[in-house]
GUSE-284031 format. One line per 5 residues: their letters; for each residue x, y, z of N, C-alpha, C. Coordinates in pm, whole numbers, plus 50000, padded with zeros to 5 digits. Example, Ala and Ser with C-alpha at 12.3 -4.5 7.8 and 13.67 -1.06 7.14 Angstrom:
! residues 2
AS> 51319,49431,50780,51230,49550,50780,51320,49670,50780; 51285,49775,50708,51367,49894,50714,51290,50003,50787
This chain:
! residues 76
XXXXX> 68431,66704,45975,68288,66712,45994,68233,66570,46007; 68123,66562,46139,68085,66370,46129,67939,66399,46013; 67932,66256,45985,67830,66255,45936,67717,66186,45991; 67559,66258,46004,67479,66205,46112,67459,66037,46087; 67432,65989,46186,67425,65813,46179,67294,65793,46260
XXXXX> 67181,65728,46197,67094,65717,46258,67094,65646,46428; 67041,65675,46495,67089,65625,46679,67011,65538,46699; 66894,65459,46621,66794,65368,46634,66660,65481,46705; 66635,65536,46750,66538,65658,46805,66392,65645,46738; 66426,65639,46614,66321,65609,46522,66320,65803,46461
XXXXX> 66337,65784,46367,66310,65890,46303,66190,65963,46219; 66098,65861,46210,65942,65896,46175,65884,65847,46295; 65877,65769,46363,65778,65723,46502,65884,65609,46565; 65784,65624,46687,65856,65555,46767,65773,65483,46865; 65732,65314,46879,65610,65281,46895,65686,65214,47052
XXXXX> 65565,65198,47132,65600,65174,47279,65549,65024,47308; 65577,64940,47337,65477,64743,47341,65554,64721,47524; 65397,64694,47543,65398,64637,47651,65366,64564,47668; 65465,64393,47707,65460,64288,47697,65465,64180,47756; 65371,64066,47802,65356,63983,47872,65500,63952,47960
XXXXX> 65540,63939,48066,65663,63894,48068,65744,63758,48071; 65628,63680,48056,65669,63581,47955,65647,63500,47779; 65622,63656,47714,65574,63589,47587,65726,63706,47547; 65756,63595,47430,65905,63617,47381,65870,63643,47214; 65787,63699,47201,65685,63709,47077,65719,63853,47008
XXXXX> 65612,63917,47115,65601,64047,46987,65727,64152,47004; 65810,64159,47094,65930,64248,47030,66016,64207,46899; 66001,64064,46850,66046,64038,46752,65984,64101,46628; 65877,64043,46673,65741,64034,46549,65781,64187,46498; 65749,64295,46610,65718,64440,46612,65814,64480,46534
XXXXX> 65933,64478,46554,66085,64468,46510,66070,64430,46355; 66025,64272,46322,66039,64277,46185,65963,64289,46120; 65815,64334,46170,65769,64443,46074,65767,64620,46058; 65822,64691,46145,65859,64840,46150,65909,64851,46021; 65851,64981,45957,65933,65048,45814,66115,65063,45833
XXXXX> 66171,65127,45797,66252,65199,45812,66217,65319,45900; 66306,65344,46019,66232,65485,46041,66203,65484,46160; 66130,65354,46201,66032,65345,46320,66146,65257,46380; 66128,65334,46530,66170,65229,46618,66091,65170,46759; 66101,65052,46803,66063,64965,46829,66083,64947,47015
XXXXX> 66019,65003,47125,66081,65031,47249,65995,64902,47336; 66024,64827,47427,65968,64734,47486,65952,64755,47542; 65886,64663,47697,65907,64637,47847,65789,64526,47841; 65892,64437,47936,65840,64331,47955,65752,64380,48111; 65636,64309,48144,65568,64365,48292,65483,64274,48322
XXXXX> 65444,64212,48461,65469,64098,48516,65241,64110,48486; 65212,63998,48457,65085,64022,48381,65019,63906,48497; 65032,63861,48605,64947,63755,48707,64923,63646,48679; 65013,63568,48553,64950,63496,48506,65085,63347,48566; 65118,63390,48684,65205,63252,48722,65157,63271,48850
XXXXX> 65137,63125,48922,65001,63110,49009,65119,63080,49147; 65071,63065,49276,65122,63082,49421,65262,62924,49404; 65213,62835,49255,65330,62716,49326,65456,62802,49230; 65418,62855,49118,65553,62924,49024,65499,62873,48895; 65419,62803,48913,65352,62731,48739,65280,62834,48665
XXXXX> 65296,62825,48548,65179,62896,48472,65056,62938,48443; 64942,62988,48448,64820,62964,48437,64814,63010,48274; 64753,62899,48209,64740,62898,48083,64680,62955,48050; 64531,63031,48150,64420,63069,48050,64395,63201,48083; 64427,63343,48059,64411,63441,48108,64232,63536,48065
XXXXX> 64186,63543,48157,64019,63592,48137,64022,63748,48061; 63923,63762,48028,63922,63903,47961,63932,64025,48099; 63922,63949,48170,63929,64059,48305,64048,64095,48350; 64101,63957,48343,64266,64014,48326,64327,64096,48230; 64304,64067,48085,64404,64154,48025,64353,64307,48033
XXXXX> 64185,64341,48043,64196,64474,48062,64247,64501,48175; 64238,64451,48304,64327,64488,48386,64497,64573,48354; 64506,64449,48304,64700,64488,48223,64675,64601,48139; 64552,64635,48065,64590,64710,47981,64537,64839,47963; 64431,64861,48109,64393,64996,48208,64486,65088,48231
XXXXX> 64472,65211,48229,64551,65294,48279,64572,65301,48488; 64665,65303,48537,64638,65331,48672,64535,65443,48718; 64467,65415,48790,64336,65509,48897,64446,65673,48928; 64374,65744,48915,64401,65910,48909,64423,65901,49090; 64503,65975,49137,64498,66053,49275,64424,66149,49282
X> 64359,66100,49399,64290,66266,49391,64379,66356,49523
């Protein structure tokens, strides 16, 4: 008979972070604060914030992040 082994799944919740794709931050963070229990699912997603030469733009407007953090427009 096996005995069950937790699969990482999260067995009380299971939280979803969607994350700058260049900030190397909160999947850690998220990670070491989760209980026991909870698991921890990422994706990194490309947020506009590297400009036409490949450089960075340091300062992202509030227009941007709700942008990033809008749901996509419904089909009609």
């Amino acid at each position: 008979m096996s005995k069950w082994m937790p699969d990482g799944s999260g067995t009380r919740a299971r939280i979803g972070v969607l994350t700058p794709h260049m900030d190397a931050v909160p999947e850690s963070e998220f990670q070491a604060l989760a209980p026991a229990g909870v698991s921890i699912h990422s994706a990194r997603v490309p947020l506009g914030m590297v400009g036409s030469d490949g450089e960075i733009i340091p300062h992202v407007d509030a227009e941007i992040a709700k942008a990033f953090a809008a749901p996509p427009p419904r089909r009609r």
